[in-house]
N, C-alpha and C positions, 0 to 999 in steps of 0.2 A: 827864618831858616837858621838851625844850630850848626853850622856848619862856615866854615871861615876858607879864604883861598890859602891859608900855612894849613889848615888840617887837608885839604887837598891835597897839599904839597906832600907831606907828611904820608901820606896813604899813599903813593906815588901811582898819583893820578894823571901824571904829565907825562907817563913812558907811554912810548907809540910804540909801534914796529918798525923792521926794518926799512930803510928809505926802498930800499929795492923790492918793499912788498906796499905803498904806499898808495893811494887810490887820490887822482888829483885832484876829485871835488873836494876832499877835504884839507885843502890849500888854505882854506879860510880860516883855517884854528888852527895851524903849526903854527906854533913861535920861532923854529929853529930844528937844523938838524946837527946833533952833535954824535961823534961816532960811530955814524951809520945806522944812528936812531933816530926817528919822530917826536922832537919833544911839543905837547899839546899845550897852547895857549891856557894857563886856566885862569885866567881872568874872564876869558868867555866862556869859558865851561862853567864857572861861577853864575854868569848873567842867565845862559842857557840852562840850569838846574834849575836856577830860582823860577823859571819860569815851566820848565816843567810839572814840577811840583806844584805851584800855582793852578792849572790847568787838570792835575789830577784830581786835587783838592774839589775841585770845582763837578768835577764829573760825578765825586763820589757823592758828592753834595745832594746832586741831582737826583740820586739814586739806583746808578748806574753801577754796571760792578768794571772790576779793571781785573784783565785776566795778565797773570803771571807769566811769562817764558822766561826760560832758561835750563838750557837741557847741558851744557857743556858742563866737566868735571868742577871746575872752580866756580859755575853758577849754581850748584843744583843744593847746596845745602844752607845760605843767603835766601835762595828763594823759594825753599820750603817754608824755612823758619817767618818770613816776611809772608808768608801763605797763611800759617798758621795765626800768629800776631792779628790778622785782617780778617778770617776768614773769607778771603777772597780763591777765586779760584785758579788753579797755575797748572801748570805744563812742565816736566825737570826729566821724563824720560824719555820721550821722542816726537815731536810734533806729526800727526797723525793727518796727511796728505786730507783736505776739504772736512777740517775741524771746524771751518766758519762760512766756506760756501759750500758744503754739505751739509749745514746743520742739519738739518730734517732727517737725514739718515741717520747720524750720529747720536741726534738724540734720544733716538730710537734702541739703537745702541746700549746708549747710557742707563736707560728704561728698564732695560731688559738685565743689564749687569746687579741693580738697584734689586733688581726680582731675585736674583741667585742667593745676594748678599742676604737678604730677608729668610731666604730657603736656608742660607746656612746658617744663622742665627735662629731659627725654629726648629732645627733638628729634620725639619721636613728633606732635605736634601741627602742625610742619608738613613731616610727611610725608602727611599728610591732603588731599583734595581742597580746592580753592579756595575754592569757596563754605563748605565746611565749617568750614573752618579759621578764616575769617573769621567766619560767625556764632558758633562758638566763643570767638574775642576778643571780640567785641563783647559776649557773657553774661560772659564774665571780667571785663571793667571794671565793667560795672553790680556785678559780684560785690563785686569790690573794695571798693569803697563801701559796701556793706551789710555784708561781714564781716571786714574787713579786723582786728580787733583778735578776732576772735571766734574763731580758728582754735584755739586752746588752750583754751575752754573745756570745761571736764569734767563736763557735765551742769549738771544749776540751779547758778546761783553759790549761795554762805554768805550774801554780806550785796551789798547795793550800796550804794558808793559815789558821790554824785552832786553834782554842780556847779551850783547856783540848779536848785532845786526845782520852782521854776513853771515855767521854761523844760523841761523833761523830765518835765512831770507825769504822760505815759503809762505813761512809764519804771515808775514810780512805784507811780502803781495796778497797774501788772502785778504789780510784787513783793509790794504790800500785798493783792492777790486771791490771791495763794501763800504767803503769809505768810512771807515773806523781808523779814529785818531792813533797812532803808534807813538811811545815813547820810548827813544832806545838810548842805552850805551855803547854807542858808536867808536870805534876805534879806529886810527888811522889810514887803515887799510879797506875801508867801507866806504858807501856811497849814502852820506848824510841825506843827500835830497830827495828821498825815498821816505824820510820819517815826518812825522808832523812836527815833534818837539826832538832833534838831537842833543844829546847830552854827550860831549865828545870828551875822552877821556880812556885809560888803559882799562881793556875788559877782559884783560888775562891774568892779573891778580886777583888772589883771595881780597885782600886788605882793600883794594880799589872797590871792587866789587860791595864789598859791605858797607862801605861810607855813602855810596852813594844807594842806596837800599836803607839805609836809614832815613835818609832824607823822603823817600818815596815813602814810608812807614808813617815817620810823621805825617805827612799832606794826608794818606787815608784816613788817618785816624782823626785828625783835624775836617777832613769832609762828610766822614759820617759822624761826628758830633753835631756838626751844625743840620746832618738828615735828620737826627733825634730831635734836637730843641727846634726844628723849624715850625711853629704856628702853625697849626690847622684853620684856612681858610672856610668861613662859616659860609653856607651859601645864603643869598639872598630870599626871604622868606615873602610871597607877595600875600598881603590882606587877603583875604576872605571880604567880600562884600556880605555886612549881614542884611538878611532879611527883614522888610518892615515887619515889627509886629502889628498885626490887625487886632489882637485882643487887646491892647494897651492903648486904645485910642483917644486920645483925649477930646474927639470933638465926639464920640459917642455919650449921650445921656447916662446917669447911672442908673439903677433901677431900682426904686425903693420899694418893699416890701410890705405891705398893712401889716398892721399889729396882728398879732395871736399865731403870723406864719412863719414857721422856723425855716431859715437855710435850706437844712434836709429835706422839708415837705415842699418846698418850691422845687428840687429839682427834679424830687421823684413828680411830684404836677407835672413838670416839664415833658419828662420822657415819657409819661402815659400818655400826654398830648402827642406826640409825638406820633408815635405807637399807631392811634388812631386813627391819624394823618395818613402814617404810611399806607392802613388797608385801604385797600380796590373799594370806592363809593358803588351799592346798588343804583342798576339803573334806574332813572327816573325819565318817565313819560313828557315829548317837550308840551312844553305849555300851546302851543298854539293849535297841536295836533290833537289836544283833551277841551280845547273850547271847539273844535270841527265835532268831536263826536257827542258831546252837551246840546249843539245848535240841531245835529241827526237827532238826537232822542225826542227831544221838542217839536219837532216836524211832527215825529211820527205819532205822537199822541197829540198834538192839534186833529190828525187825519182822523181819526178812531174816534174822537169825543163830538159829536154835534154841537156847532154854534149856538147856543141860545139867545143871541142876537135875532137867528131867524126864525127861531121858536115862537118869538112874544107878538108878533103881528096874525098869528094861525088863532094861538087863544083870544085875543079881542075880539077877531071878527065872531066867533063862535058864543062868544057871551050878546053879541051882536044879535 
């Protein structure tokens, strides 16, 4: 962190408010009250930054965006320009009652403003009837105001960042009812134990105000470096089991060919054999059924032809 507890000192970062406007939880970071002022420990405003900043770093890391508040006069030109620097998304004209537990509406909202903006960049908007065109501008301004930093947000922010605590305590409880981490600049007169990370310190100064905004600047720009270089995790690729091959078999014989046969005449042989194979064989007669009708035919001409066995005893007697 570039930032030292004399450059703190120096941006007077140690003026509270007055003791008669002072909130007792924050008991824990006064060092003293001197003329009916709050002066703010900054040796723990020191520890408490570093650690914030740590934590932001971290979120952006992740890939998380950190949405900006700060709507009060002395915030709103700090946390545009730290808007812009990050392109992260921010809040500077009026926190907008269930920005975070209405999203679903909101972003619907935001959708729809996104569609105008496109209409008036196309000229499409005033090609539009009169009256139309007009009550169309008139929902675009009021638009404006409500979402004007919010156009890039990408679903719930990671963490919010926020600028005097009291002053945006809606803010606040929305993200602590979602349980989204809050970072704030908490001033005397606030209830620290409402944030995740307080950073206690004067947040009624310009000059206060932007030291500690730098500090937040750096940690984004430090967590989305390390989103850029962070290694692409390769996934695990599992084998393919290859298939036996059956034509490369080495216990199959090889097949030698006689002389005078080319390659090519072996395989067209082949496939005409083949060919052959394939047609439907004529029927043939079974064999046991063509010797029954061989043994009928033989019957029948035994019947027909006279034995001459009993022929040759008629002719002796008669030479007799």
């Amino acid at each position: 962190m570039n930032v030292s507890v004399k450059d703190l000192l120096d941006a007077g970062v140690h003026f509270g408010h007055q003791v008669r406007r002072w909130n007792p939880k924050s008991k824990p970071f006064v060092y003293d009250n001197r003329h009916g002022i709050s002066i703010i420990n900054l040796e723990k405003t020191y520890d408490l930054l570093e650690k914030a900043a740590q934590a932001i770093e971290e979120i952006v890391a992740s890939g998380k965006q950190v949405l900006l508040v700060g709507t009060k006069r002395q915030a709103i030109e700090p946390i545009r320009e730290l808007a812009a620097a990050t392109n992260m998304p921010f809040c500077v004209n009026r926190w907008m009652g269930g920005t975070l537990t209405n999203y679903a509406t909101v972003s619907n909202s935001i959708a729809k403003y996104k569609k105008y903006l496109r209409m008036e960049e196309d000229g499409s908007l005033d090609k539009m009837h009169g009256k139309e065109s007009a009550a169309i501008k008139r929902q675009m301004t009021r638009m404006n105001r409500d979402f004007e930093g919010l156009l890039n947000l990408q679903g719930l922010p990671g963490a919010l960042f926020v600028v005097d605590s009291f002053n945006e305590e809606i803010a606040v409880a929305e993200a602590n009812r979602l349980k989204i981490p809050v970072i704030a600049l908490v001033d005397s007169n606030s209830d620290p134990s409402v944030l995740s990370h307080p950073i206690p310190g004067n947040d009624d100064s310009t000059k206060s105000i932007r030291i500690i905004v730098d500090v937040v600047l750096d940690a984004i720009q430090a967590g989305a470096s390390k989103r850029v270089q962070a290694p692409t995790k390769r996934k695990d690729i599992t084998p393919v089991a290859q298939e036996p091959d059956f034509l490369a078999n080495e216990d199959e014989p090889e097949v030698t060919l006689p002389e005078g046969y080319d390659e090519m005449d072996f395989d067209d042989r082949k496939k005409s054999e083949n060919a052959t194979e394939s047609k439907s064989p004529e029927p043939v007669a079974d064999a046991t059924s063509a010797q029954e009708e061989s043994g009928k035919e033989d019957a029948g001409q035994s019947k027909d032809t006279p034995d001459s066995s009993e022929d040759e005893p008629v002719a002796e007697e008669a030479k007799s």
